[in-house]
N, C-alpha and C positions, 0 to 999 in steps of 0.2 A: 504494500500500500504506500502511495507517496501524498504530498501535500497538493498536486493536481487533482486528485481522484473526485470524482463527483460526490456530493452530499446532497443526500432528499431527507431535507427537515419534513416531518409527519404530524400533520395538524390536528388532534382531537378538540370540536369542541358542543357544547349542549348547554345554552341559556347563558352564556360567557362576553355578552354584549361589556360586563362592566369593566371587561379584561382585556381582552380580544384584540383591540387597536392598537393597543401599548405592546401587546406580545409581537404583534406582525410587524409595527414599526422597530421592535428593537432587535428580529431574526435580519431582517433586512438589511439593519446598519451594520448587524454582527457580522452578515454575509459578503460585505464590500471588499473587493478582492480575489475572492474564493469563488470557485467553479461550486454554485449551489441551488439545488430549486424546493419550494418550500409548498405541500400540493396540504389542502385541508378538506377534510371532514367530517361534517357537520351531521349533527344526530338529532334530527326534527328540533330545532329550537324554535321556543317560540316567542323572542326578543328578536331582536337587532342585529344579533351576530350576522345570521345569512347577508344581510343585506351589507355589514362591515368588513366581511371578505370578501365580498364583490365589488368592494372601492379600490381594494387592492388589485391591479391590470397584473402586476409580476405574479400573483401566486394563483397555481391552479388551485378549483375548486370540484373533486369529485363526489358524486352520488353514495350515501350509505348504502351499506349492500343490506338488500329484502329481508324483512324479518323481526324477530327478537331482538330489542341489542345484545349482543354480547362483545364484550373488547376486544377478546381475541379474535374476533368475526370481523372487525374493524380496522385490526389491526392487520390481520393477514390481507385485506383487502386492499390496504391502503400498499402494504408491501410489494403486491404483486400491480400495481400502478405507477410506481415509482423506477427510478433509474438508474440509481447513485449507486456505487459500492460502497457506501458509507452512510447507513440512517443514522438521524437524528430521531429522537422521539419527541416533542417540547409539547406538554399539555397549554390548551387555549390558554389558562391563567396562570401560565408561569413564567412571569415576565424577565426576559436577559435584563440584565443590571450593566453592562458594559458593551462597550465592540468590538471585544475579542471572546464573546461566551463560546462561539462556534469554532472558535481554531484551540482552545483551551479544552474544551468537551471532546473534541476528536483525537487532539494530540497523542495517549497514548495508541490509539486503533493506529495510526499513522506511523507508529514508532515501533508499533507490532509487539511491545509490551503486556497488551489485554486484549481479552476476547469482546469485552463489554463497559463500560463506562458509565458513573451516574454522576453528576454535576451536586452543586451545593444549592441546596434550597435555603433562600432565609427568609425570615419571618414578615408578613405585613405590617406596615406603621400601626395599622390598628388591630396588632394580632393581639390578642389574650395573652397575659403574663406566661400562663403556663403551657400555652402556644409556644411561647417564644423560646421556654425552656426545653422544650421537646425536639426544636427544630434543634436549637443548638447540641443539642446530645444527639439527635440521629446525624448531624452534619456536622459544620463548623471546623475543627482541622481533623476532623475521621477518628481522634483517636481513640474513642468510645466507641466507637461502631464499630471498629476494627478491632473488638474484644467479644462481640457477638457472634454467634455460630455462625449467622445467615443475615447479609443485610446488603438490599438492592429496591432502585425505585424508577420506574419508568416515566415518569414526569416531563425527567430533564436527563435524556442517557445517550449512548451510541454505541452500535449495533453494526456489525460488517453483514451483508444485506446476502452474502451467499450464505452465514449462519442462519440467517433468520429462515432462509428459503429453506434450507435442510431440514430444518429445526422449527417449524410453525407452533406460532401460539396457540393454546389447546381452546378450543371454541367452546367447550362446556365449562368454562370457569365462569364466575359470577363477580368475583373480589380474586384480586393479588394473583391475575393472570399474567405480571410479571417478575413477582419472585418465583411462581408455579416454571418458566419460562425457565429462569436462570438457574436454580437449584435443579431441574433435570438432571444434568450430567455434569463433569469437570469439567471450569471454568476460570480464567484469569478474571477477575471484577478487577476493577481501578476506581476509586476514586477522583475526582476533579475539582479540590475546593476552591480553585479562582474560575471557574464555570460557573458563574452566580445568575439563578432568578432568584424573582421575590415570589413565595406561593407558600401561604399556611391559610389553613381555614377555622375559623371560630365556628365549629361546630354545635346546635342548638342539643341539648340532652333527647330527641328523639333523632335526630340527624347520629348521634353518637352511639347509639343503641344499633340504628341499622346498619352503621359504618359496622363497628366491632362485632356485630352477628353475622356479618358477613366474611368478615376476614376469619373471623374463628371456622364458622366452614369452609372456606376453603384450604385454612391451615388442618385442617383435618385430611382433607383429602392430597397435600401435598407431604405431611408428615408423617398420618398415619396414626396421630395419637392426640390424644386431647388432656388440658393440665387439668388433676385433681382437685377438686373445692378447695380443698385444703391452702396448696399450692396458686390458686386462683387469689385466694383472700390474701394471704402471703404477699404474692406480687403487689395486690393494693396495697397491702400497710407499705409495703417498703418504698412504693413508689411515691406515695404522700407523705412520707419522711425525707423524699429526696426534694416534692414541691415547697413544702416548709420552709426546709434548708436555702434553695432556691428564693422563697418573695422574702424570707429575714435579709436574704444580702440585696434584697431588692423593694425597700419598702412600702415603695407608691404600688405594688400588685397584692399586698397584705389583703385586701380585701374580699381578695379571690380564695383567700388559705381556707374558708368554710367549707367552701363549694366543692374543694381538690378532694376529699376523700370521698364523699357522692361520684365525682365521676371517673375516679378510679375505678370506684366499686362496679359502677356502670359498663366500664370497660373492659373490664376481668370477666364479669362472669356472664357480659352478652357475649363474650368472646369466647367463652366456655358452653353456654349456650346455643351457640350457634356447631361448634363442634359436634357433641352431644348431636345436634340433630344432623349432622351429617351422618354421622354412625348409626343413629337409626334410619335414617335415609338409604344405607348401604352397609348392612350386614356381616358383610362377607370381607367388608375394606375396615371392620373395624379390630 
């Protein structure tokens, strides 16, 4: 792979009118120089977006393909449309931060160091305190996440596009059809922390219920095992001993220290829950 090689940034977006503009003006500037074409996606919205990527004359706009959504429906779609031997992935609201996100996010594929790439997501101005502490611990200089078993996110990543084609995304996922993706088989992952968008979301506590029940089943079917109540309550205490820690060094988010063990608790055992009914969903897989 050299630094000619074509990249096809891949556009997801659905009701992202309030992101969208900023995202495509900033793939654009990121893109100045670089052999690159940025093709989107759009998943019946029913705001503004359709009509704000069709102000854009440089980026093609193709048809979701018939059906259910499902991502990896989406994604394999958009794949087999595209041209680059080098995908981007950039969700509609994950805004580059600079204009070198795209020569930064591909550099290791290019240097043939990694098979996969995920950039640095940082938080919105108006993200939630312990939003902000989340991003920073799944990101920020990797070296927390680089102690975790498993940790990959398609948002903000890149992809050599004859992997992808080998290797399609599984179309019956519902959630985390791209850790499903990358935990497959052995893989070099590279982090990219001067690869910056901005994209965290203030999640509403029924928005967080179906987030985390969804990810728990699909962590079931990608792992094969689901955490024990026990072990479930566990993860909260300790994770609301880490938000504490967190708004005391931080004390304009003090206000949120009530709320953090509620949605801890929310998020362990919808995410436990959501397991659980994967395995009785599938018997044989449990």
């Amino acid at each position: 792979m050299n630094s000619s090689s074509l990249i096809s940034v891949l556009v997801r977006s659905k009701n992202d009118g309030k992101y969208i503009r900023r995202t495509l003006d900033g793939l654009l500037r990121s893109a100045k120089g670089m052999a690159v074409e940025i093709i989107c996606c759009d998943d019946a919205s029913s705001d503004d977006t359709p009509s704000i990527i069709d102000s854009f004359p440089q980026i093609r706009r193709i048809t979701r393909p018939d059906g259910e959504y499902r991502p990896g429906r989406t994604l394999n779609h958009l794949i087999r449309h595209c041209n680059g031997d080098i995908i981007v992935f950039n969700n509609a609201d994950a805004i580059p931060l600079d204009d070198h996100y795209l020569r930064e996010l591909t550099a290791p594929l290019v240097a043939g160091t990694a098979d996969a790439v995920y950039g640095n997501q940082l938080p919105r101005p108006d993200a939630q305190w312990l939003v902000m502490k989340d991003n920073m611990r799944a990101f920020g200089d990797g070296s927390i996440a680089a102690t975790w078993k498993f940790f990959f996110s398609l948002a903000s990543s890149a992809v050599l596009r004859k992997d992808l084609l080998e290797h399609p995304f599984d179309e019956t996922m519902r959630y985390s059809e791209d850790v499903e993706w990358a935990h497959r088989r052995p893989m070099r992952i590279a982090y990219a922390p001067n690869a910056r968008v901005e994209h965290s979301h203030n999640y509403t506590i029924p928005e967080l219920k179906k987030r985390f029940y969804g990810e728990g089943y699909a962590d079931a079917q990608i792992y094969g095992s689901v955490p024990t109540l026990f072990r479930a309550l566990a993860g909260a205490a300790k994770e609301t001993l880490r938000d504490a820690a967190f708004l005391l060094r931080h004390p304009a988010g003090l206000g949120e220290l009530f709320a953090a063990p509620v949605r801890r608790l929310i998020q362990k055992l919808y995410h436990r829950r959501g397991g659980l009914d994967y395995q009785k969903d599938h018997p044989t897989h449990a």
